[in-house]
C-alpha positions, -999 to +999 in steps of 0.1 A: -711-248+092-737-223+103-760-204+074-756-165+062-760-139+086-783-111+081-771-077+091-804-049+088-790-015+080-802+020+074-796+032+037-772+060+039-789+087+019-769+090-018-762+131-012-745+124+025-711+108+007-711+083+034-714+045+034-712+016+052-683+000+033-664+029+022-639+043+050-633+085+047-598+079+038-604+061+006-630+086-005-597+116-001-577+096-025-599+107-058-590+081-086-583+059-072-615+051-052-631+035-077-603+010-080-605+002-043-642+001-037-651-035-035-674-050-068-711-058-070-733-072-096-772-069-096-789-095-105-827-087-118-847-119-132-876-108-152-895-139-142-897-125-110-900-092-111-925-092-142-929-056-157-913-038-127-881-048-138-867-019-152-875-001-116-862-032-100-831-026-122-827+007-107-831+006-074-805-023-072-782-001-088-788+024-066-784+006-035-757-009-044-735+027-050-751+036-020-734+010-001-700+020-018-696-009-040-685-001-076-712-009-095-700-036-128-732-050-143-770-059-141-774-094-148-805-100-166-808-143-174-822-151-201-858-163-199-853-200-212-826-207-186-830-235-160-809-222-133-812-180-137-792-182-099-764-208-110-759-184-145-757-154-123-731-170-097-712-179-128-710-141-142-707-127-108-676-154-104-659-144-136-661-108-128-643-113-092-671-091-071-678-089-035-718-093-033-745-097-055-773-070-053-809-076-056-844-062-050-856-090-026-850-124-016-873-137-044-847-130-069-828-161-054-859-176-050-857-168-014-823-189-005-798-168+002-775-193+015-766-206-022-749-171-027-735-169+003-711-197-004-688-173-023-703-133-020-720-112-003-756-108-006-776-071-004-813-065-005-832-038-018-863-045+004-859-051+032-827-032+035-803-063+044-767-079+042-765-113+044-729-121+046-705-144+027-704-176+050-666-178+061-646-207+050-635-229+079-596-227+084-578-257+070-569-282+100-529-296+102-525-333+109-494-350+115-471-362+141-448-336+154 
């Protein structure tokens, strides 16, 4: 099984009403964009990101509408967690979403592959998608 694959894109610039996920079509239908757009979470760990959270906060917010996810939550861990990334896969899990948003790699304490295994993963800085590692297709057995 091969690791997550980093895609480096340009952000789309949030007045041009184009993104990289979002096709024109969806975007005519009004409503009902919102319902289509795939999910994200941010994920902003105050450990790591010290007082610049709240910008942190922000710009993963940000990033992430400007992708065209819908944008359901910032997860914030608590402080006296053990595992602030397994907590956060767990919320993300619950909430059904397509990626996980952050401001850098550091947030998952630089392994990206543990998110990988079930969403999307977007950075802030550097700009980057680091995509959901397929699962393999089951294999049939058996005499025919």
């Amino acid at each position: 099984m091969s690791g997550p694959t980093a895609i480096e894109h340009n952000t789309v610039p949030p007045d041009s009403r184009t993104t990289a996920i979002r096709p024109a079509s969806v975007a005519a239908r009004g409503a009902d964009v919102e319902r289509e757009r795939p999910k994200a979470v941010g994920l902003v760990r105050s450990d790591v990101s010290g007082l610049q959270a709240p910008r942190h906060a922000i710009a993963v917010q940000r990033h992430a509408r400007t992708l065209g996810y819908h944008y359901v939550y910032t997860i914030r861990p608590p402080q006296d967690i053990d595992d602030a990334i397994g907590y956060a896969l767990g919320i993300a899990a619950g909430l059904d979403v397509a990626a996980i948003v952050v401001y850098g790699l550091d947030q998952v304490d630089d392994r990206p592959a543990r998110v990988c295994e079930d969403f999307d993963l977007e950075t802030v800085c550097p700009a980057m998608t680091w995509a959901r590692v397929a699962s393999p297709a089951p294999v049939e057995t058996g005499a025919a």
